[in-house]
N, C-alpha and C positions, 0 to 999 in steps of 0.2 A: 312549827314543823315537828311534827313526832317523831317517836327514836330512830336512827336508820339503822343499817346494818353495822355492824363491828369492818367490816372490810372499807365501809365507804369512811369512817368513822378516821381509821387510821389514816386513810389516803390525806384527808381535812388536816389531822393529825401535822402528816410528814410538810403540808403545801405552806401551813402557819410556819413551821421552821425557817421555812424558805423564803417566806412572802411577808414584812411587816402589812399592818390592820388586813391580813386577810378575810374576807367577806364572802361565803357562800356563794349568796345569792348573785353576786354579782361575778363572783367568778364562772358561775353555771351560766351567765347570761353570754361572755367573753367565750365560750368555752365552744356554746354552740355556735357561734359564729366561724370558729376556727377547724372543728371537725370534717367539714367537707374538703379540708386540706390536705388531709390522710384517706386512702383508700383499704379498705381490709380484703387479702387477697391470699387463693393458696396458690397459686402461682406468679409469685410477683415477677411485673416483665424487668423491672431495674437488675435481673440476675444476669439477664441477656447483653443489656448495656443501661450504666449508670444515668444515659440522658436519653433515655428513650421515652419517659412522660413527658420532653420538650418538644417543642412547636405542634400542637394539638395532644391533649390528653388521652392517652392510651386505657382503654375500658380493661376493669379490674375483673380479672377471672376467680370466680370462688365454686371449685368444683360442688358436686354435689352427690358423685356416685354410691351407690350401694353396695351393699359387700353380696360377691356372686362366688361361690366354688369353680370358677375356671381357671385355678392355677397360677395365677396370674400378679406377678408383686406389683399393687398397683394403688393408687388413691382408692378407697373406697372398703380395698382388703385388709387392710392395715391399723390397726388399733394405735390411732396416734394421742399423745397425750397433753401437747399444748394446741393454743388457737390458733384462730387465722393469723395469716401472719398479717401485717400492714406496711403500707409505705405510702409516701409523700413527705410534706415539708416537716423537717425535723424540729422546727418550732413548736411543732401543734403535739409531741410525743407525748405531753405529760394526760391530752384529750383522751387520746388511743388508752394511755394506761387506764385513765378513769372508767371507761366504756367496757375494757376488758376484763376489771372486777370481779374474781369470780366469788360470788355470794354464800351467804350461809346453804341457801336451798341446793345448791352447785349450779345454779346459771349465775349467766355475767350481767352484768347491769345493762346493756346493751340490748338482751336477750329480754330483759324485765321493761325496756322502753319500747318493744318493736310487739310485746304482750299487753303494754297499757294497763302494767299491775298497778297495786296501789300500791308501792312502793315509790315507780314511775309518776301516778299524780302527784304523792305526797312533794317529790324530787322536783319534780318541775313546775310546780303551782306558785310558778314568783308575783308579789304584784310589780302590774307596770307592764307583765310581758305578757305575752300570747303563749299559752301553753304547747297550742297546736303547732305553732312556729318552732317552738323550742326542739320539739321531737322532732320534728320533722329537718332540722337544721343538724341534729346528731345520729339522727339515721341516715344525713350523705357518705355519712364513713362505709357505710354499707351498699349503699343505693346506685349502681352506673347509672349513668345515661343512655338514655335511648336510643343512642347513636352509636354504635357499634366501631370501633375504631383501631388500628394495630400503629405499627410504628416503622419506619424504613431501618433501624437499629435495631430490629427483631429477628431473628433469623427466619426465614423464610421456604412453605414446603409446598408447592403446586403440585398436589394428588390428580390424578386421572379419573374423571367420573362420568359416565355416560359418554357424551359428545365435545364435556369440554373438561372444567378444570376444579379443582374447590382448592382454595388457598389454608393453609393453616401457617399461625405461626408458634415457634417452637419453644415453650415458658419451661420453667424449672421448677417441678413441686416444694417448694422452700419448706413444706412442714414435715414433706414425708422424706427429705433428706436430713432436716432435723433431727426427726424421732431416730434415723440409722444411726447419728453420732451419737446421741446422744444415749442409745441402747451400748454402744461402743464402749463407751465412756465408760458407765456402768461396773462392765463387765469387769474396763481393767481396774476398775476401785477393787471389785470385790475377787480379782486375781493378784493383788498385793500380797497379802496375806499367806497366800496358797505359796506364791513363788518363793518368801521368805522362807516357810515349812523346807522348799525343795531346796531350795539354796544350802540350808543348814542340814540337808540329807534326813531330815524329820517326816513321820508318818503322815498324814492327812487322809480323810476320807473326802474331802472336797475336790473338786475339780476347776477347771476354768480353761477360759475359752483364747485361744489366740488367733490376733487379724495380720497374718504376714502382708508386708510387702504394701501396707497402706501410702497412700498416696495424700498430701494436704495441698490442697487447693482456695484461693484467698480471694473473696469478693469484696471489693470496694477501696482497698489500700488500707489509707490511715483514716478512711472517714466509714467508718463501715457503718453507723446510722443512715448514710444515704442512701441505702440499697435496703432496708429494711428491720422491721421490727426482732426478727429472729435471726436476721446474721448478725446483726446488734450486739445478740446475746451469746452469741458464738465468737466474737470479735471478729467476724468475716472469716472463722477457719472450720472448712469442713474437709471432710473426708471422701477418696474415691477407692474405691474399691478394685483391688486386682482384678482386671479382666482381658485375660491370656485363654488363646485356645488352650483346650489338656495336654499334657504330654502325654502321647501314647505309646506303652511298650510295643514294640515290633514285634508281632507273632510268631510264634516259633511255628515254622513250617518243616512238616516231613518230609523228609528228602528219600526217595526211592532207592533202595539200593540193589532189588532186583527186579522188579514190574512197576510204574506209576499206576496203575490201574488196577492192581491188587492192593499195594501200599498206603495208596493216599485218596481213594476214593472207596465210598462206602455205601453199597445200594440200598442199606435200610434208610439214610438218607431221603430218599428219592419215594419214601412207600409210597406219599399222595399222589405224587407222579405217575409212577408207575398203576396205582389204583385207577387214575380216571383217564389212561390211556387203557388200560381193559375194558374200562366202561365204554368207550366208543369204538374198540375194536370188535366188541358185542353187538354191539348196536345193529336192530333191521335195517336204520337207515345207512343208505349209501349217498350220503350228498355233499357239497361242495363244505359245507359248515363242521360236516364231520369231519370230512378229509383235513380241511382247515385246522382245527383243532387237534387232529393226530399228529399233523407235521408242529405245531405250536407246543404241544408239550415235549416232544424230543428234540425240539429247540433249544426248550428252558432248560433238559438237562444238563444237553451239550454246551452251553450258556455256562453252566458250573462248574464241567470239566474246563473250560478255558478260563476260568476265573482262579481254576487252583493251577492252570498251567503257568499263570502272570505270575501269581504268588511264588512258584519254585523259581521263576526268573528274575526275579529279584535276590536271590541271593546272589553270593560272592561267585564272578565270572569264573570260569573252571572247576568249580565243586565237582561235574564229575571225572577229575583225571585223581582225585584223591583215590587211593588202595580198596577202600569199604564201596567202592560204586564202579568195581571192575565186571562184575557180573551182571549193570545195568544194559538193557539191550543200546546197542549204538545209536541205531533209528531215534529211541524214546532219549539219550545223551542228546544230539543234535536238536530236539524239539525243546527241548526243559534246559538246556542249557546258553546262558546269554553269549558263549563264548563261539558260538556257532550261527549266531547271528546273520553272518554273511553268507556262511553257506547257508543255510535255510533259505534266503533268498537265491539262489544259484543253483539249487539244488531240492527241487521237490519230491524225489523220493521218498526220503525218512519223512516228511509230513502226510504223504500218502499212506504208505504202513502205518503211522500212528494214530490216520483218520479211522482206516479200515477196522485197526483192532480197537479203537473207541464204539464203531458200530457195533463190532462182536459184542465187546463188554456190556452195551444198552440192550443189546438183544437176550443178553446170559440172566444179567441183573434184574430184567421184566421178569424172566423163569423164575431166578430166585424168589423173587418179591412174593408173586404172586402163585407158588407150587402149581399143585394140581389143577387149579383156574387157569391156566395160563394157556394159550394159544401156542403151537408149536411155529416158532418163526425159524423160519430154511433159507437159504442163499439167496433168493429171491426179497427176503423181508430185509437183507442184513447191508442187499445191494442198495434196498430202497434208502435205508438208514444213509447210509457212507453218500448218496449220492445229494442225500438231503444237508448234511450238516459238512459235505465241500464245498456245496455253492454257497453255503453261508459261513464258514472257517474265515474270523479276521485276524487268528495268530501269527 
């Protein structure tokens, strides 16, 4: 056998420690027999449940995606920096090691048997054995079955497709949750440092990163080889990530203290609006699509005044008996204020004057918008307004 590699070299190395009369040859022959015991997976299902390769063997997923620009933190977009992960009989771990070698060229020896290097002949050219058998006996670590198979210990997703159903079940990226801790990790080695500087009120030009509020999460107990080659190496401890909606400040909303309709609304807002309602106010045609459209956008404005109307009612019930909102008109108090609630109900007056002078202001605001363009809209246009956006008023 000619030289091998320095990687396979040490591995021979560490097995003589372990193993009196160790013998290559014959451990490569042992080796391949045991390989198809181990499956190399990037989402191993034992993450789901520890006995879910039990009573039929559950087909090993080894994703394959490509890195796409959609955004998207996923397998494929992710520059991970160890291998597949593997799982099966913890016996056979020291196979997986040997196979996962990574060589001087940077592939693994696994990678050099499934390319039929001469490395690969040199390696497997025992006498006594079948070459062809050999490989083919250490590429089951790689190799599913044809048989497609999941497991009832697998969480389980029936998607709607067509007329009936597609099952998925639901695995756990073991290497792209790796790469997160282990990016983790990282960070806090190299924020030691920085935090001692801060601790001691010392300068630094460094920075560093902090992960509040991390959550440790434990796969496998006190056997963590059973669930895999990479929670192995983690001791079964990974990390989850804070994931809370945002807190969001509450807006500070303007509160009227003499018109809501001069104070808290604002018709440059509105320019598009108002532009492509002059455009079918123009228009030669007179038809149902037009008309349609004209009540459709004094919808959407009116749409916005009720949207800042909700906004002022949500503050604190009686804001306006406060001194600074004595010169708010009563009608526009009773509408904008939660405290009037029941009257508003009992009482539609003050929501009629506040419709009416909502029409005024859609009528005033289209002038402003659009100056000297603009159509002169009369009692008649303003009736049209107030009578359009009362039958549709849900405040």
């Amino acid at each position: 056998m000619t030289q091998l590699d320095p990687k396979i070299e040490e591995f021979i190395k560490e097995r003589k420690k372990k193993t009196k009369n160790f013998e290559l040859k014959a451990w490569l022959t042992n080796a391949a027999k045991r390989a198809g015991q181990r499956s190399l997976s990037s989402h191993p299902c034992t993450f789901s449940h520890p006995s879910s390769r039990n009573r039929g063997k559950t087909t090993s997923v080894i994703e394959s995606s490509k890195r796409r620009d959609d955004g998207y933190l996923r397998s494929g977009n992710v520059v991970i920096s160890c291998d597949l992960d593997s799982l099966g009989n913890a016996g056979a771990l020291d196979v997986d090691r040997f196979l996962m070698l990574r060589l001087q060229d940077g592939r693994t020896l696994l990678e050099h048997i499934e390319c039929e290097t001469e490395l690969c002949k040199c390696l497997l050219n025992i006498d006594g054995e079948d070459y062809k058998e050999l490989r083919k006996r250490f590429l089951a670590i790689k190799t599913p079955s044809s048989k497609l198979s999941t497991n009832d210990k697998i969480k389980q997703v029936y998607f709607p497709v067509d007329e009936g159903y597609h099952q998925f079940s639901v695995l756990t990226p073991s290497r792209l949750i790796t790469e997160m801790c282990n990016r983790i990790d990282e960070k806090r080695k190299e924020a030691i440092e920085v935090r001692q500087l801060r601790n001691a009120n010392k300068y630094s030009e460094l920075s560093f990163d902090e992960f509040p509020n991390l959550c440790e999460i434990n796969f496998g107990g006190q056997q963590p080889q059973n669930i895999s080659v990479l929670n192995t190496r983690r001791q079964g401890k990974f990390y989850l990530l804070e994931s809370l909606p945002p807190t969001l400040k509450k807006a500070k909303v303007r509160l009227p203290k003499r018109s809501f309709f001069k104070e808290c609304l604002w018709s440059g807002k509105f320019k598009d609006n108002f532009a492509g309602l002059h455009r079918l106010l123009m228009s030669d045609v007179n038809n149902i699509n037009i008309r349609n459209g004209i009540k459709g956008i004094i919808l959407n404005i009116f749409k916005h005044v009720e949207r800042q109307v909700m906004l002022i009612r949500n503050e604190e019930s009686g804001w306006t008996q406060r001194s600074q909102f004595d010169n708010l008109p009563t009608y526009q108090k009773h509408v904008l204020d939660q405290k009037y609630i029941n009257l508003r109900s009992n009482n539609l007056e003050s929501m009629e004057k506040f419709l009416k002078e909502c029409s005024r202001w859609i009528a005033i605001s289209y002038k402003e918008t659009m100056r000297n363009k603009a159509l002169d809209m009369h009692d008649a246009e303003i009736q049209y307004i107030y009578q359009l956006i009362a039958n549709y008023e849900s405040m």
